[in-house]
N, C-alpha and C positions, 0 to 999 in steps of 0.2 A: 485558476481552476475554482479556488473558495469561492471568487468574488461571482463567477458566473451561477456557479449552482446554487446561491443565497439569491442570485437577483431573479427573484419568481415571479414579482409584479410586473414590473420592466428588464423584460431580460435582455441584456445586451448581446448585440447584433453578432457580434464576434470577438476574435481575445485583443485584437488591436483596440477595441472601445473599451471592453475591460480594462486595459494596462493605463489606457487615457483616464479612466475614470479615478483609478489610482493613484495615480502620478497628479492629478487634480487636487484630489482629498490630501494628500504625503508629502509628495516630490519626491525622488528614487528610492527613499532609503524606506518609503512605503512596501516599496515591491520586494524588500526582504523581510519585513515585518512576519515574527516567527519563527527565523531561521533558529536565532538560538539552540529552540526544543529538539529539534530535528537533526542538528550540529551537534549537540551534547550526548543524545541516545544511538545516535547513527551505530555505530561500531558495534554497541554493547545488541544491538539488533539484530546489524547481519551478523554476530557471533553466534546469538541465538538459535537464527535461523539455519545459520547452516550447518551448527555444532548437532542441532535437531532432527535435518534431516541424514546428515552421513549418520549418526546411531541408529533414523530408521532405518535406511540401505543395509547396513550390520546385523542388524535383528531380523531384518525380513528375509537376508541371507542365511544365516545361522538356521531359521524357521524351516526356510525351504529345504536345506542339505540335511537336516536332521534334526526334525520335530521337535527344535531349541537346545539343541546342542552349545556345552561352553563355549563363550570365546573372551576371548581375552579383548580391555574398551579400547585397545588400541590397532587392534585388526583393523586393515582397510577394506572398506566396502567396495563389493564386486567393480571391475573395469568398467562395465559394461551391461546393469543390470537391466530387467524385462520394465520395461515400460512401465507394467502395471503398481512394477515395486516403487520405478519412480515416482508416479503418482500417489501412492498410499504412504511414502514416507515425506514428500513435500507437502502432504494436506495434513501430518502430524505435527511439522514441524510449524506452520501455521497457523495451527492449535496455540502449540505453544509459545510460539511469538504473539499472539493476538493479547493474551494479556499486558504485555508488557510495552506493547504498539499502543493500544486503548487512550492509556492516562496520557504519554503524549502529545497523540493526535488530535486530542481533545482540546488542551490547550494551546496547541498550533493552528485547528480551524479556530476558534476560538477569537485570537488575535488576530488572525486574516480574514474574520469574519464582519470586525472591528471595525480593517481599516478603511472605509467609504462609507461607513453611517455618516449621516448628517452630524450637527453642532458636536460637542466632546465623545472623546471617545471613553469607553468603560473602564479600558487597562492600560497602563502606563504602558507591560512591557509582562513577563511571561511571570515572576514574582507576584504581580498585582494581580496576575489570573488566577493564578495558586490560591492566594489569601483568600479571593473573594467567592472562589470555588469552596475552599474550607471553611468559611461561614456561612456559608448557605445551604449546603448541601453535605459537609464534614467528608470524611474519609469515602466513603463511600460513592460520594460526586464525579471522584475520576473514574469510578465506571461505565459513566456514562457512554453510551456508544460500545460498550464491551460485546454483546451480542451481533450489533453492525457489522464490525472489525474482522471477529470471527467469520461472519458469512461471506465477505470480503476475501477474507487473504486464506481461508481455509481451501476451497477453489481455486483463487489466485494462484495462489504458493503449486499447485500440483501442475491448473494450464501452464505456467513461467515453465515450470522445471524438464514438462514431461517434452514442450515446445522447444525445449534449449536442445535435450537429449536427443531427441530424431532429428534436427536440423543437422547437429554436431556430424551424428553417424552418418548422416546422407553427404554431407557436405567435405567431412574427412577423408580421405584418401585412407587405404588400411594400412598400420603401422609399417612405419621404414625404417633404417637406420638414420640416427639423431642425424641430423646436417641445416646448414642455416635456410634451405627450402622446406626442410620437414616442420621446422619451427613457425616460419612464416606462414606459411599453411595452418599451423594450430591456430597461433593468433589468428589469423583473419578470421577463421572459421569461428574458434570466440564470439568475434568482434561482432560476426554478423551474425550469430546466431541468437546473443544475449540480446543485440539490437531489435529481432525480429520476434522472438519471445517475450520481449517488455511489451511491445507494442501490442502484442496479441493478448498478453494477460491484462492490460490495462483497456483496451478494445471490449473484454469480456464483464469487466467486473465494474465497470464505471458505473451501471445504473445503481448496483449496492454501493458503490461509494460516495454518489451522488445523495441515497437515504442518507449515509452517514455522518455526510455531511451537515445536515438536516438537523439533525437530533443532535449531534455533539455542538450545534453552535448556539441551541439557545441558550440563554443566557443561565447562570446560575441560578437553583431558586424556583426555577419555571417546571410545570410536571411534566416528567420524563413521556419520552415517546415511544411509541414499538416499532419495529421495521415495517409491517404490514400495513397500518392503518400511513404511517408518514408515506409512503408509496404510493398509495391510494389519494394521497393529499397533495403529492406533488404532481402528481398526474394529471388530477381536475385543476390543479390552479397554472400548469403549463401548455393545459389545451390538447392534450396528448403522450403517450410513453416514451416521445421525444423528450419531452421536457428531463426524462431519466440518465442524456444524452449532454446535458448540460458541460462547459469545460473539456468537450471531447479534443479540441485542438491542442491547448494547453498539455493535455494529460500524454497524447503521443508524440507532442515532438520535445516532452520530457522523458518520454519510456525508454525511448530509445538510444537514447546517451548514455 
C-alpha cells in the first residue's frame, strides 16, 4: 500500500508489480519491513479505541436518560444503541486514538517508504528511524501527520462502527435461547459483518490516507506539509483524483480479514 501511494512518478500498474518491486529491492523479509511498530502498539491501540468508544456509548446513554445523570465507569453501554450514538462515540474514540496512531504510523510508512529507494537505504530498522527523527525535528517530529490521522480515523472510526452495527442488526436473528446455532449465527454474523465494515471504512477514507501517507514519509528535516495543498499535489502529479485511489487493492483485501 506505502509502496504504491509513494510511486507518483511511475505508478505501478498493480499490487502484483508493487510486491515485485519489493521483493527486487529486499527479498521477503522486505515485505514485512515495519511490522515491528505496528506489532508493538497494536493491542495498546485497539485498547484505546475501544476502551473509547464503550465510555462514549455510556455517556451518550447516561446524557440521553437524564440530562447526565450519575453512573457508575463500569455500567455497560446500551444493547443496542441509536446509530447516531454509534457514530458520535466511534468519531470520539478516533479522536483519541489518532494521537497515539500518529507517532507510529509515522515511523511505519517511514520504513516502508524506504524500502525500494534506489542505492542505501536511510534506516537500519525502526530505532534508526527514531534517532534520526529526533535529530532533526526533536520531539515534536512524531507529530508529523497528526492532523492527517485525525481526519483519517476520526470518519473512519464512526463509518467501521456505525457499518459493523446495522449489518449486525439486520443480519442477526432476534435474540434466542443460548444453543450451539444461536452462537454460530453470532459469529458469522461478526465475521461478516467486521469483514464488510473494514472494507467499507477503508473504501471511504483511503484518499486521506493516501495524503497521509504523503506527508508522514518525507524524510526528517524536510518542511512539514498540509493535507490541503499535499492533495492538491498528488492530484496534478497523478493526472487525476484517482491518483487519491492509490493501494486501493492492497488496502481491501487487507480490511477484510
Amino acid at each position: 500500500k506505502v509502496t504504491m501511494q509513494q510511486a507518483r512518478a511511475a505508478p505501478y500498474p498493480s499490487a502484483a508489480a508493487a510486491a515485485r518491486a519489493i521483493l527486487a529491492a529486499g527479498g521477503l523479509a522486505a515485505l514485512f519491513r515495519g511490522m515491528a511498530v505496528p506489532l508493538a502498539g497494536a493491542a495498546g491501540e485497539t485498547a484505546i479505541n475501544y476502551a473509547a468508544y464503550t465510555a462514549g456509548l455510556r455517556s451518550l446513554a447516561r446524557w440521553s436518560e437524564g440530562g447526565g445523570r450519575e453512573g457508575g465507569s463500569g455500567e455497560a453501554p446500551p444493547a443496542r444503541p441509536p446509530l447516531p450514538a454509534v457514530a458520535l462515540a466511534a468519531a470520539g474514540a478516533g479522536a483519541a486514538l489518532s494521537p497515539v496512531l500518529a507517532p507510529a504510523e509515522l515511523i511505519k510508512v517511514r520504513l516502508q517508504a524506504d524500502a525500494v529507494v534506489g542505492g542505501a537505504r536511510r534506516y537500519s530498522g525502526p530505532l534508526a528511524c527514531v534517532r534520526a527523527t529526533l535529530a532533526a525535528d526533536g520531539l515534536a517530529g512524531f507529530g508529523r501527520g497528526l492532523a492527517a490521522t485525525a481526519a483519517r480515523e476520526v470518519p473512519g472510526n464512526a463509518i467501521f462502527f456505525v457499518t459493523y452495527e446495522a449489518l449486525r442488526r439486520t443480519l442477526l436473528p432476534p435474540a434466542a435461547p443460548p444453543s450451539s446455532s444461536s452462537l454460530l449465527a453470532d459469529a458469522g454474523t461478526a465475521i461478516a459483518a467486521g469483514a464488510v465494515a473494514g472494507a467499507v471504512m477503508w473504501g471511504a477514507v483511503l484518499p486521506i490516507d493516501c495524503v497521509k501517507t504523503a506527508v508522514q514519509a518525507s524524510p526528517p528535516g524536510s518542511p512539514r506539509s498540509r493535507l490541503l495543498p499535499t492533495a492538491r499535489r498528488l492530484v496534478a502529479a497523478g493526472g487525476g483524483p484517482g491518483a487519491l485511489y492509490a493501494g486501493l487493492g492492497p488496502v481491501l483485501a487487507r480490511a477484510a480479514p
